[in-house]
C-alpha positions in Angstrom: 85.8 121.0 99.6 84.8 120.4 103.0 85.2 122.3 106.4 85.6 120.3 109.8 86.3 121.2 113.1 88.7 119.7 116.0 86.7 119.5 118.6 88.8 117.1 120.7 92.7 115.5 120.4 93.9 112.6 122.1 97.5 110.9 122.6 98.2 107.1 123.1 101.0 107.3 125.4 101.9 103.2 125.2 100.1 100.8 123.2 97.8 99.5 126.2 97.2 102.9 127.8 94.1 104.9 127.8 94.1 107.6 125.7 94.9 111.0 127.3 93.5 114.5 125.7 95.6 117.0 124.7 95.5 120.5 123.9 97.5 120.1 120.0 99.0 117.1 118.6 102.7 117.1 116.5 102.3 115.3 113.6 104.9 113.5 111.8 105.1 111.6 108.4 107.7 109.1 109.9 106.1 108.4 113.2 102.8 109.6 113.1 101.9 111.5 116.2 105.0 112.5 118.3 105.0 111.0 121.9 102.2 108.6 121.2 102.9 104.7 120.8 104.1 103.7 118.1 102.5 103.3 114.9 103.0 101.9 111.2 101.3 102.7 108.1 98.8 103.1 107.1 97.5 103.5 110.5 99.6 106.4 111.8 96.3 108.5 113.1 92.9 107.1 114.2 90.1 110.0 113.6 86.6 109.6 114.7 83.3 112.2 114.2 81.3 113.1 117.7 78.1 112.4 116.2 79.0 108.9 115.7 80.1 108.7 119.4 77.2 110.0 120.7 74.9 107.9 118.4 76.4 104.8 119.8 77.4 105.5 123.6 80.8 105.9 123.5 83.3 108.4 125.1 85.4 110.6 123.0 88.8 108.4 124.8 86.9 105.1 124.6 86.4 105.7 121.0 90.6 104.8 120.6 90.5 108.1 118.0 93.3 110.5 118.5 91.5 113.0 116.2 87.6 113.7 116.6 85.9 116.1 114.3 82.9 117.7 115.4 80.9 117.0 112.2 79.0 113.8 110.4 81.9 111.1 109.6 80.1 110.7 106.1 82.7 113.8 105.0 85.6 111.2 105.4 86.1 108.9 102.9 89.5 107.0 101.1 91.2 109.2 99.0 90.5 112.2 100.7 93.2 114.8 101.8 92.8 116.7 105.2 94.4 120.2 105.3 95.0 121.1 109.6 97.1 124.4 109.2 100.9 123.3 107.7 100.0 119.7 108.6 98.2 117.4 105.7 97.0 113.8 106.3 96.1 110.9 103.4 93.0 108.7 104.9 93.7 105.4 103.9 90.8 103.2 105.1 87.8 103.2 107.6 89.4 102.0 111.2 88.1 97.9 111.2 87.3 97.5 114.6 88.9 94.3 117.1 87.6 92.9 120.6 90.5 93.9 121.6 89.7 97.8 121.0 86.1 96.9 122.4 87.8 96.0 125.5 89.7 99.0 126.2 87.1 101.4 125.4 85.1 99.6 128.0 82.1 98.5 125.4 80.1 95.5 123.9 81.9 94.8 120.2 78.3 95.1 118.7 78.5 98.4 119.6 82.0 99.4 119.1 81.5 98.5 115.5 78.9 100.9 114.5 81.7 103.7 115.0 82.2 105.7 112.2 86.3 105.7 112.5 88.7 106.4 109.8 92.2 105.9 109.8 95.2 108.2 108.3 98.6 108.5 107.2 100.5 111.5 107.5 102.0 113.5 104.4 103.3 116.7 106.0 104.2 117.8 109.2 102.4 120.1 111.8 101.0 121.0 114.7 97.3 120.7 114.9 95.2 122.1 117.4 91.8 122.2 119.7 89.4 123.7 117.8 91.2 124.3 114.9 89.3 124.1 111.0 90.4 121.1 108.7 89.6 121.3 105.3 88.9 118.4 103.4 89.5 117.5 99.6 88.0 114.1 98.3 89.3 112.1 95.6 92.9 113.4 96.2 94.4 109.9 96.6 93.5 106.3 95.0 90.7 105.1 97.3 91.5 102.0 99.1 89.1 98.8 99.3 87.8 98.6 103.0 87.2 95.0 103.4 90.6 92.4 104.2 90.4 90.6 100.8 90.2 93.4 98.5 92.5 95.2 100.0 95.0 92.3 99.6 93.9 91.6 96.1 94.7 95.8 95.1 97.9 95.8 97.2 99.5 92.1 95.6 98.8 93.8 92.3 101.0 96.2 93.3 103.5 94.1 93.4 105.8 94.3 90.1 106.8 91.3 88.4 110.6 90.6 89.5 110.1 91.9 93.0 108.7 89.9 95.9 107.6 91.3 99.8 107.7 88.9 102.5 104.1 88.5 104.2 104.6 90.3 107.5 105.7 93.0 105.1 102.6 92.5 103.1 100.3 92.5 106.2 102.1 95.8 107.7 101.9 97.4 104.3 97.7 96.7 104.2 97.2 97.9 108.0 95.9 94.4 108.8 95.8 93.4 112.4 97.3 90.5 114.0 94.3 88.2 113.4 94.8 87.6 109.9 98.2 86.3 110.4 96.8 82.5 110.4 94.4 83.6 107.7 97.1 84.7 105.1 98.7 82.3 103.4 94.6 80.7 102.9 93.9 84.1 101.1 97.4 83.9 99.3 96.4 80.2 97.9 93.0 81.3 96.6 94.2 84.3 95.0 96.6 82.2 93.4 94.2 79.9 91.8 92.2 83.2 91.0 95.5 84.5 88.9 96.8 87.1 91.5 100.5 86.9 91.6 100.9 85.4 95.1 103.8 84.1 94.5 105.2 87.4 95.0 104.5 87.1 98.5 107.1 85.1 100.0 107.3 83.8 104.1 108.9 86.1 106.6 112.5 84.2 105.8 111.8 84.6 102.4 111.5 80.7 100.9 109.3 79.2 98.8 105.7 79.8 99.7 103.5 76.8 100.3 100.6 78.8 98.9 102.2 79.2 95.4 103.7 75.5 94.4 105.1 77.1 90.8 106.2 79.7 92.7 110.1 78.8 92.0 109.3 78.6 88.2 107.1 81.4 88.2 109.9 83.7 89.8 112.7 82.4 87.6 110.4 83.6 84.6 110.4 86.9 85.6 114.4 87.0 86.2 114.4 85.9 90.0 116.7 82.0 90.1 116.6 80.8 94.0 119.0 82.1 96.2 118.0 85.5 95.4 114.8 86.7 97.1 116.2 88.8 99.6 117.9 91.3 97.2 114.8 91.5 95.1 112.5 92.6 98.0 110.0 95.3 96.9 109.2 98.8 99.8 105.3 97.5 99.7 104.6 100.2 102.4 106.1 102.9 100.4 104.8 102.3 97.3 101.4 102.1 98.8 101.4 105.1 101.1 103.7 107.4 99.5 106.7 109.5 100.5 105.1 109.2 104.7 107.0 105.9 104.8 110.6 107.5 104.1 110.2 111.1 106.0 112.5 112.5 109.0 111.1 112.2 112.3 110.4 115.4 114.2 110.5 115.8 118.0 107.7 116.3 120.4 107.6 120.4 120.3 110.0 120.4 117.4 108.0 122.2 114.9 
């Protein structure tokens, strides 16, 4: 087990705002972090090391991280478990990082991806604060393929046979960002012709997909006739991420 420190917190007030520091954070397993912008799983809380943003040149709010840990980022890793006080967070994946983000933080892309940036989901609530120790637990949770593909090829497997999840579902559920909207249903045909049951993943109104041509056939053989999709749809996000998906959420100051 490993010991980190806080050594700064940051909130996201609306999704295009710069991020503003705070003295504690409220963290929720329904929303994330209370009174920041909204988030989904798996990417409820953004945590970043200060090493890495010194190494690279760029500010502790630039860096998009609501958590940042003054230690090496090498101690985070999928899988882990962070232990803040009462709170606990699962880190899902490292934090791929977008133009977009370069732009807000004000930085060349080259450089704003050399960040060493994880991203978490939240298990159990609490309040976290400046300064306070995190301990760290590796190995805790399944670990989580970084890259786009693999992480589509582990979370279709997921998928149980009879069951389908509609592909802005399936996106959500893998914490993939808007650009691999129009590269989806590519990935879904080559997995097909690779074995993967893509067929289970069905278009946002829930037809046939285009990517899976026995995909009517294929369904009916595991108990699913046309016409009945919808009521066979299959909580991806939970089943990936755990009981975080389902929780109550809290109020800013609530705990």
């Amino acid at each position: 087990m490993s010991v980190l420190r806080i050594s700064q917190l940051f909130l996201k007030p609306e999704r295009e705002a710069a991020m503003t520091e705070q003295t504690y954070l409220d963290l929720d397993p329904a929303g994330g972090i209370i009174g920041s912008a909204p988030s989904i799983l798996p990417r409820q809380v953004n945590i970043a090391a200060a090493s890495s943003l010194e190494t690279h040149g760029v500010s502790a709010a630039g860096s998009r991280a609501n958590i940042i840990f003054g230690a090496p980022a090498t101690s985070l890793s999928s899988g882990a478990h962070l232990t803040i006080g009462l709170a606990q967070l699962r880190i899902t994946f490292p934090c791929e990082p977008c133009a977009h983000g370069a732009r807000l933080a004000g930085v060349p892309l080259g450089r704003f991806r050399q960040l060493d940036r994880y991203l978490a989901v939240v298990t159990v609530p609490g309040r976290i604060s400046l300064g306070q120790e995190a301990s760290i637990k590796h190995d805790v949770h399944p670990r989580v393929p970084e890259d786009f593909k693999s992480r589509a090829a582990w979370a279709v497997g997921q998928i149980p046979a009879g069951r389908v999840v509609s592909s802005r579902e399936f996106l959500a559920a893998i914490g993939a960002s808007r650009s691999y909207h129009r590269a989806l249903p590519g990935w879904l045909r080559q997995a097909v012709s690779e074995g993967l049951p893509g067929h289970r993943v069905l278009p946002i109104d829930f037809g046939l997909p285009s990517w899976s041509p026995d995909a009517a056939r294929i369904l009916a053989d595991e108990g699913l006739p046309p016409g009945c999709y919808h009521g066979a749809a299959w909580p991806l996000t939970s089943a990936l991420w755990g009981a975080a998906a389902g929780s109550p959420r809290l109020k800013r100051g609530g705990l």
